[in-house]
C-alpha positions, -999 to 999 in steps of 0.1 A, spaced: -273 158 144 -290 126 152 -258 105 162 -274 71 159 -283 81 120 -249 95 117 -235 58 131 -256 41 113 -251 50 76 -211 55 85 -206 19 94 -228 7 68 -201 26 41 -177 -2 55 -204 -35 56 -209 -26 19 -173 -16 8 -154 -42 30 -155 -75 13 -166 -88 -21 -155 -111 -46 -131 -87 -63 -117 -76 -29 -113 -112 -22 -94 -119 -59 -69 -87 -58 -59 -99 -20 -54 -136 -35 -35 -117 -63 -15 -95 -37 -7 -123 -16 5 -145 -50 26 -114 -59 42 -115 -24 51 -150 -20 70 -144 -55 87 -120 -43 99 -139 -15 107 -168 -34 130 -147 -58 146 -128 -32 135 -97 -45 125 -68 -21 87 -47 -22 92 -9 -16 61 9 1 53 44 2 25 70 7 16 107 22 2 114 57 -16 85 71 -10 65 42 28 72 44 17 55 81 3 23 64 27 19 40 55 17 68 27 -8 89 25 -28 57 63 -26 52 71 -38 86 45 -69 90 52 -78 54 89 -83 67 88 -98 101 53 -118 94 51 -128 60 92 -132 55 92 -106 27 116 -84 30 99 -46 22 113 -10 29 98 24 32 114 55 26 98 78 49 127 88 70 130 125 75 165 127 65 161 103 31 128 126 25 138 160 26 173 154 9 154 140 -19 126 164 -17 149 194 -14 172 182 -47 147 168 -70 114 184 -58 89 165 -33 68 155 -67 96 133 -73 109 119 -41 91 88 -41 107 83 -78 142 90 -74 142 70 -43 127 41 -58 154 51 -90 183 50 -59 165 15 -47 151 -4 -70 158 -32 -87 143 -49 -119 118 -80 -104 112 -57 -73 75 -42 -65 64 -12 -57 33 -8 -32 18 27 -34 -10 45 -11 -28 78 -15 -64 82 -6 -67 104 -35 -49 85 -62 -39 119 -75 -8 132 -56 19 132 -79 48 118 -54 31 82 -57 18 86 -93 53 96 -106 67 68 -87 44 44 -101 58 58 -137 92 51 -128 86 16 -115 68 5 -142 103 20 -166 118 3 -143 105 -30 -148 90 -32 -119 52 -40 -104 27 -18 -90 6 -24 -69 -17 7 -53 -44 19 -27 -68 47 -36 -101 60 -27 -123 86 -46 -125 84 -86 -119 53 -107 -105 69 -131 -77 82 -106 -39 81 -119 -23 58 -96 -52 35 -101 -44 38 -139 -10 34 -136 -11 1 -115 -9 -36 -125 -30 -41 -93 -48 -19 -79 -73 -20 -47 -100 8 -49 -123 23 -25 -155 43 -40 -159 63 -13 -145 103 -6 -146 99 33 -109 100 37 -109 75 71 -133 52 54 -106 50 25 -77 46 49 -92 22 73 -97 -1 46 -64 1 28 -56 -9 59 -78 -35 68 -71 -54 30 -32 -44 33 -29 -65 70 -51 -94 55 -33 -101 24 -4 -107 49 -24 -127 72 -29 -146 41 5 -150 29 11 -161 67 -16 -191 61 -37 -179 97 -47 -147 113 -35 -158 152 2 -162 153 27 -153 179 46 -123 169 73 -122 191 102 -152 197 109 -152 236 144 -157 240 154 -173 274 
């Protein structure tokens, strides 16, 4: 393997999928979601599998203690295999948003995939419930969490850490942008 060739057309997946003008409009979106949110009082409920289960509970905390909107996960082990165990792990994500939710809430959903049917059956039941969705996939357009979203940021790409990376890297700016600045102290020294 040539490993400058390999380097070379990996990070040039991210110069060409990182930023563009509809990247830039769904984060303005996002972050106009948010601040609603916050302004209502209303609460955004993140979820996801594997590493995107990981940025969802990133998202969930930075969107709280940053950006003053209050957001919850429901990956703790105890909430997950209850749920999993009595109404099937295709439906965890759903019932807990069902236990959870309320009308005016959003729901922020991750899967790399757009297909695993935790998330997309959770994005079913937020919609019936009146709520937004708002999702992160990779691979197909035409995936079902994509199609089941009222916004939806998309990576065309199948490399699994290209997807994630940049979920992550559009997830942390739209808070930077609800924020207002991208250096901020995140930590209030008492004493």
């Amino acid at each position: 393997m040539d490993a400058q060739a390999f380097l070379d057309d990996y990070f040039a997946q991210y110069r060409d999928l990182l930023i563009n003008a509809e990247v830039e409009k769904r984060i303005q979106e996002f972050a106009t979601l948010a601040k609603g949110i916050r302004a209502a009082k209303r609460k955004m409920m993140f979820a996801g599998n594997g590493a995107s289960a990981s940025i969802a509970e990133h998202g969930a905390v930075d969107f709280t203690k940053q950006g003053k909107v209050r957001a919850v996960t429901f990956h703790d082990p105890n909430l997950m295999t209850c749920f999993a165990n009595d109404f099937g792990y295709d439906h965890w994500v759903a019932k807990a948003i069902e236990h959870y939710g309320d009308e005016g809430d959003a729901v922020v959903l991750i899967s790399t995939s757009g297909q695993s049917p935790s998330v997309v059956n959770a994005a079913h039941k937020a919609r019936d419930m009146g709520m937004q969705v708002i999702s992160f996939t990779g691979r197909t357009e035409d995936n079902a969490l994509k199609a089941a979203s009222d916004l939806s940021f998309w990576v065309p790409s199948h490399a699994y850490n290209v997807v994630e990376n940049l979920h992550s890297i559009w997830l942390t700016a739209t808070i930077d942008f609800v924020i207002g600045k991208a250096e901020y102290e995140t930590r209030d020294l008492v004493g």
